[in-house]
C-alpha positions in Angstrom: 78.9 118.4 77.3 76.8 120.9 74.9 77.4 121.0 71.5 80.7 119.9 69.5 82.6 123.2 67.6 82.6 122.5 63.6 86.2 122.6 63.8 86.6 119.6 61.4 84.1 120.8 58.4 85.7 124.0 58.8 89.4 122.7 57.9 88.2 120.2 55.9 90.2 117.3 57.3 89.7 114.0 56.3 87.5 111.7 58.4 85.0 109.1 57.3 82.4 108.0 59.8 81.0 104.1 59.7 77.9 103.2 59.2 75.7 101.7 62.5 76.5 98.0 62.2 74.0 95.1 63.0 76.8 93.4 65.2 78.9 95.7 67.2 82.0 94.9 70.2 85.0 97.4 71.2 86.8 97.2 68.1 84.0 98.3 65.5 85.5 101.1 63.9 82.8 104.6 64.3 85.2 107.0 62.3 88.5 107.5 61.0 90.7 110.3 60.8 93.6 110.8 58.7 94.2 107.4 58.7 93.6 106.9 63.1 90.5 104.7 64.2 88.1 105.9 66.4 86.8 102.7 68.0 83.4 101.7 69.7 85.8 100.8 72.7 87.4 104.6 72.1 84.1 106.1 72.9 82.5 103.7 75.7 85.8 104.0 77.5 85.5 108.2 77.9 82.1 107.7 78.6 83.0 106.3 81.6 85.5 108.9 82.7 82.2 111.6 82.4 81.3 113.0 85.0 78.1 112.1 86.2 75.7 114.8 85.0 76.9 114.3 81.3 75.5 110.4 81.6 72.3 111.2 82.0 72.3 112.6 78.7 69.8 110.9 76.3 72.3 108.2 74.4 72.0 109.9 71.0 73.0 112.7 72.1 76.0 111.4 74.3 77.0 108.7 71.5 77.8 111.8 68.9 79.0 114.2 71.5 81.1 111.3 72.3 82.1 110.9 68.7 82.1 114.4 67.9 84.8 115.0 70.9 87.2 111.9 69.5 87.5 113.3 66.1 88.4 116.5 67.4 91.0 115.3 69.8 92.4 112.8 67.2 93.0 116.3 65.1 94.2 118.4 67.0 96.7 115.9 68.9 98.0 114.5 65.2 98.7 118.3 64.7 100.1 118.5 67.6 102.4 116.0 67.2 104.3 117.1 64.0 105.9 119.7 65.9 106.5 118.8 69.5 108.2 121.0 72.1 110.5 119.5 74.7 108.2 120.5 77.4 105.2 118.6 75.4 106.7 115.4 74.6 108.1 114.9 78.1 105.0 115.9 79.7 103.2 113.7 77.9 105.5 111.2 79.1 104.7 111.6 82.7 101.0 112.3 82.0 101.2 108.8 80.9 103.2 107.0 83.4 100.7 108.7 86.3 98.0 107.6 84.7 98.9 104.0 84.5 100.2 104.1 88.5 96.9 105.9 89.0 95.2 102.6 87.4 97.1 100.0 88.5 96.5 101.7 92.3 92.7 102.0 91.9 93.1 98.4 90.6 94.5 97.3 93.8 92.6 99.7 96.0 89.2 98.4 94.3 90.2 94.4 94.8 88.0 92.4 96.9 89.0 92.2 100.2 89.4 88.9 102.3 86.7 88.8 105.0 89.3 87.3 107.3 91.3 90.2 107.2 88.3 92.3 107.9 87.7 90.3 111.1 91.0 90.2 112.5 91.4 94.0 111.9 88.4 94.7 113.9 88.8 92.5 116.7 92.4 93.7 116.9 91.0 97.4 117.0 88.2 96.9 119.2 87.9 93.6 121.1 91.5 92.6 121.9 93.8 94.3 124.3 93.5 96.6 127.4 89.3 97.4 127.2 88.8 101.6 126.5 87.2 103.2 129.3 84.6 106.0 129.1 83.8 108.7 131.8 80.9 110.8 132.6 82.0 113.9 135.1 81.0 117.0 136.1 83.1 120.6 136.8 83.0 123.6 138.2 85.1 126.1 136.5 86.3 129.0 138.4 88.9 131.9 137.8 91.5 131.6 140.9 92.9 128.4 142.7 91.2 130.1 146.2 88.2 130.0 144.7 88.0 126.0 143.5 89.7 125.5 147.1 86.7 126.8 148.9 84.7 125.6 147.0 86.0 122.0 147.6 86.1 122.9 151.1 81.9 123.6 150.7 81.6 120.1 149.1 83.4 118.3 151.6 80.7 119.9 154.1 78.0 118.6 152.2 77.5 120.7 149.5 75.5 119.3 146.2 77.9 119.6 143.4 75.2 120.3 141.1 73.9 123.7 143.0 77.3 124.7 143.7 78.0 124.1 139.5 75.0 126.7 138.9 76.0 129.4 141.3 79.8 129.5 140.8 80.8 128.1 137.7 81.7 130.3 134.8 81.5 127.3 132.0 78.9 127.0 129.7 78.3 123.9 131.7 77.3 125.5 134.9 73.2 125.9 134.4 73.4 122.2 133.6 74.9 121.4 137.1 78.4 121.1 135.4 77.5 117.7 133.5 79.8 116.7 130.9 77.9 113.5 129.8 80.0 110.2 128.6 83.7 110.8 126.9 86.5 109.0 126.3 90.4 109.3 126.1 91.2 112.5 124.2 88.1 114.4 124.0 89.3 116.4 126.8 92.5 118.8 127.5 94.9 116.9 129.2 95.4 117.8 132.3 91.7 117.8 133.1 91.6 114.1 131.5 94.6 113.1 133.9 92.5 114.3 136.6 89.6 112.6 135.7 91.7 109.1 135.3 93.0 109.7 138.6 89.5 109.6 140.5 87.5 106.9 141.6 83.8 107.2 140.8 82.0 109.6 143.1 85.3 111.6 143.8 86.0 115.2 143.3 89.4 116.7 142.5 92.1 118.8 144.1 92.1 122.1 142.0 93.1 121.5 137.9 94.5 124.5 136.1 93.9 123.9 132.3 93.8 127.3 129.8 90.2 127.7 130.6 90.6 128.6 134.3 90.2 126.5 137.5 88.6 123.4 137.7 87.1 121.0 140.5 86.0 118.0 138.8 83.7 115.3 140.3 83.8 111.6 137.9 80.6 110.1 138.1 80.7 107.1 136.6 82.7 105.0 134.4 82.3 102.0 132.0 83.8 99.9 129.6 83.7 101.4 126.1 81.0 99.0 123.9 82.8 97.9 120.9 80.8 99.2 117.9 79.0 96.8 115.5 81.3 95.1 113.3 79.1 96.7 110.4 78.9 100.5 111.6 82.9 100.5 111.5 83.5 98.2 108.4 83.9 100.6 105.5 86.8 102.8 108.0 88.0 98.8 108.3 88.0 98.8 104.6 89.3 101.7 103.8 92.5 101.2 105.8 93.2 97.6 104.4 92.9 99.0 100.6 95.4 101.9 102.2 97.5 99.3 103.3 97.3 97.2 100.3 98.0 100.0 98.3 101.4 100.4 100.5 102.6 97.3 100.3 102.3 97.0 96.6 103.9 100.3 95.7 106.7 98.9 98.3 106.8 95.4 96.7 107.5 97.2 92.6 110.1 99.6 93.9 111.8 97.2 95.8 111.9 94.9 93.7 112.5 97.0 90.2 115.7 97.2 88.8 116.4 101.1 89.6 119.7 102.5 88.4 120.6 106.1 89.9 123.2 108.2 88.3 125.9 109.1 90.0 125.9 112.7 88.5 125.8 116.0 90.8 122.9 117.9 90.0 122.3 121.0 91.7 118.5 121.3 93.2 117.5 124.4 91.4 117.7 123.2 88.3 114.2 121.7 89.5 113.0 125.1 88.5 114.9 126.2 85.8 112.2 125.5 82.8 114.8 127.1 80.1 116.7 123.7 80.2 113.8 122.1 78.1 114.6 124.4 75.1 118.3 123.6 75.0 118.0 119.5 73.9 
C-alpha cells in the first residue's frame, strides 16, 4: 500500500477524524468528510478486498493506510460527482450492477454443497455405466506400408516384438522395445486407438497409417479402469456442482424477471460509436 499522498491537508478539505472508542462494531464512525461517514465497516470491508501481501502489514499501519485511502476516495468521488459526464454516470451504473451479479454468484458458488449430490455425481461419473477400459501396447513405427508388412510377416515367424521394436522402429519408443505403458480412450490419435480397440490381448495389427508413419501395434494387456478415490476427484466434483449451481440460478432470475425489450431498430454499430454519450 505505501504511504497515503497529503492530498487532503493540501486542499484543505474538511474532514474530522473520531477518536478510538472503548466499544467499537461496523457502524462507529472513523472520519467524516464533507459531511460523508467513513465507517469502521467502510474500512474492514476493503481490507478484505487487499490483496494478500498488503494484510500482512502491521495493523497500525493498515488501519490508517486504510483510513487514509477512504478519505481520499470520499474526496475525490464527491468532486467527481458535481460534474458528471455521460460516460461516467452510466459506467458507474454498470460498474455497479456487475459487481452485485459478481457477489450474488460468488454467493452461490461459495454455498455449501449437499454431500448427496457429491455422491451421486461421482458414482454417476465413475462407478455407473459401461466400465472405462485401459490398454498397455507396444509399436513399431516404420516409414512405408511394405515395411510394417514384412515386418508382420517376421512376427508371425516368431519374431520377438520387442527386438524387432529396437532394430526397426523410428519412434522414440523403439530402444524401449516399443512399450507404450497403460492409457486410456483419447490419449492416443485415432486411428491408432481404433486399432488398438480392435485387438484382443496378445494380438498385433495389420499395418495403421496415422501422421507419424506406419504402425504395427501389438495390445498387451487390458483392464478395467480403477475408479479414483472419491476424495482425489472431489474438489473437480465440486467445482462442477458450484458451475452448475451457478447456471441454474442465473437461468432461474432471467427467466423468471420481468424483461421488457424494445421494439426499436437499432443498428449494431452504434455499439461503437462512443460520440452518442455526449449528445443526451
Amino acid at each position: 500500500m505505501g504511504k497515503f499522498s497529503t492530498l487532503l491537508r493540501a486542499t484543505g478539505l474538511a474532514v474530522t477524524v473520531a477518536m478510538p472508542a472503548a466499544a467499537q462494531d461496523a457502524s462507529t464512525v472513523m472520519a467524516t468528510v464533507n459531511g460523508t461517514d467513513i465507517t469502521l465497516g467502510h474500512m474492514i470491508a476493503l481490507q478484505e478486498r487487499l490483496p494478500e501481501q498488503y494484510k500482512q502489514l502491521e495493523d497500525a499501519v493498515l488501519f490508517e493506510g486504510i483510513l487514509e485511502q477512504l478519505i481520499q476516495q470520499t474526496a475525490l468521488s464527491q468532486e467527481m460527482e458535481k460534474d458528471l459526464s455521460k460516460t461516467v454516470e452510466l459506467s458507474k451504473e454498470n460498474e455497479i450492477r456487475a459487481f452485485l451479479a459478481g457477489e450474488l454468484l460468488a454467493k452461490i458458488g461459495t454455498a455449501d454443497l449437499d454431500e448427496a449430490k457429491i455422491d451421486a455425481l461421482y458414482k454417476e461419473r465413475y462407478t455407473q455405466g459401461e466400465p472405462e477400459m485401459e490398454f498397455n501396447a507396444s509399436h513399431i513405427l516404420v516409414e512405408t506400408e511394405d515395411e510394417a508388412k514384412e515386418l508382420i510377416t517376421l512376427l508371425a515367424d516368431g519374431a520377438d516384438f520387442a527386438d524387432l521394436a529396437k532394430e526397426k522402429s523410428t519412434g522414440p519408443s523403439g530402444p524401449s522395445g516399443g512399450s507404450l505403458g497403460w492409457f486410456g480412450k483419447g490419449a492416443m490419435v485415432p486411428a491408432f486407438e481404433t486399432a488398438v480397440i480392435g485387438l484382443e490381448d496378445g494380438a498385433v495389427s495389420e499395418p495403421v497409417q496415422t501422421q507419424f508413419g506406419w504402425h504395427v501395434v501389438k495390445r498387451n494387456e487390458s483392464r478395467v479402469k480403477e475408479a479414483p478415490a472419491l476424495d482425489t476427484v472431489r474438489d473437480e466434483l465440486e467445482r462442477e456442482l458450484r458451475a452448475q449451481k451457478i447456471d441454474e440460478e442465473i437461468n432461474r432470475l432471467t427467466e423468471t424477471a420481468t424483461v421488457e425489450r424494445e421494439e426499436v431498430e437499432v443498428d449494431p454499430s452504434a455499439i461503437r460509436d462512443v460520440s452518442l454519450l455526449s449528445k443526451q
